[in-house]
N, C-alpha and C positions, 0 to 999 in steps of 0.2 A: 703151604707153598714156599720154595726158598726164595729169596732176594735177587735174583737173576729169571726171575719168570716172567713172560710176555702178559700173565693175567692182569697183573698188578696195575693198575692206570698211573702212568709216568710219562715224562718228557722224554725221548729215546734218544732226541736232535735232532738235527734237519740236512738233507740232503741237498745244497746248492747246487746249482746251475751256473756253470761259469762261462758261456757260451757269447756273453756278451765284451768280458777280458779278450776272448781269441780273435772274436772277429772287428774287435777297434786294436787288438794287438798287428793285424794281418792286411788293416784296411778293408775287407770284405765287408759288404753290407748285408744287410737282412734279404733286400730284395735279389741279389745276387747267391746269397746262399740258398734261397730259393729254388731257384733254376737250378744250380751247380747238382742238387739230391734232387732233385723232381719232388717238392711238396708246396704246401701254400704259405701262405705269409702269414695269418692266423697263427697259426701252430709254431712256424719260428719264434715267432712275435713272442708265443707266451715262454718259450724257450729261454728265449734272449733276456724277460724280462721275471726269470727264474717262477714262472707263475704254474707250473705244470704240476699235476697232482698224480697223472698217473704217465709214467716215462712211458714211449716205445721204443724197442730195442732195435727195431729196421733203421728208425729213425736217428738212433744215437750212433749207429756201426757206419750209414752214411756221411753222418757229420765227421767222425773221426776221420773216415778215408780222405774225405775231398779238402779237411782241414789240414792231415796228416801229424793227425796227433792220437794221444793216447785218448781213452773211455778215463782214465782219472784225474786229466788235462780238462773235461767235460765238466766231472761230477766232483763234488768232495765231501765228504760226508764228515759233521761238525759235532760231537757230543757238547751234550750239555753236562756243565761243570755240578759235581756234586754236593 
């Protein structure tokens, strides 16, 4: 296999969660951004505190809207240094 193959067990980096930058940038709070997308606070929560293993994409198109930002404004994806 060559040196660019997903078989190989590697660090790949980490995809951050920036959700909690926007919303102490904008003043909006957790419990407010709640309401604002119609979801629970759980789920923010683990958002905000970048804990989320598997994204959902209703989930992150709403937060763009009502925050009016971009999906890379959300996420940012960090490689690890070689």
């Amino acid at each position: 296999m060559n040196d660019n193959s997903i078989y190989i067990l590697r660090d790949y980096g980490k995809i951050n969660i920036k959700l909690k930058e926007i919303l102490d940038k904008k003043g909006i709070s957790r419990n407010k951004l709640c309401n604002m997308i119609a979801t629970n606070y759980d789920l923010i929560n683990r958002y905000y505190n970048n804990k989320v293993t598997r994204v959902d994409l209703d989930i992150l198109s709403r937060m763009a809207f009502v925050l009016e930002c971009d999906i890379t404004d959300l996420l940012e994806y960090k490689r690890t240094s070689k």
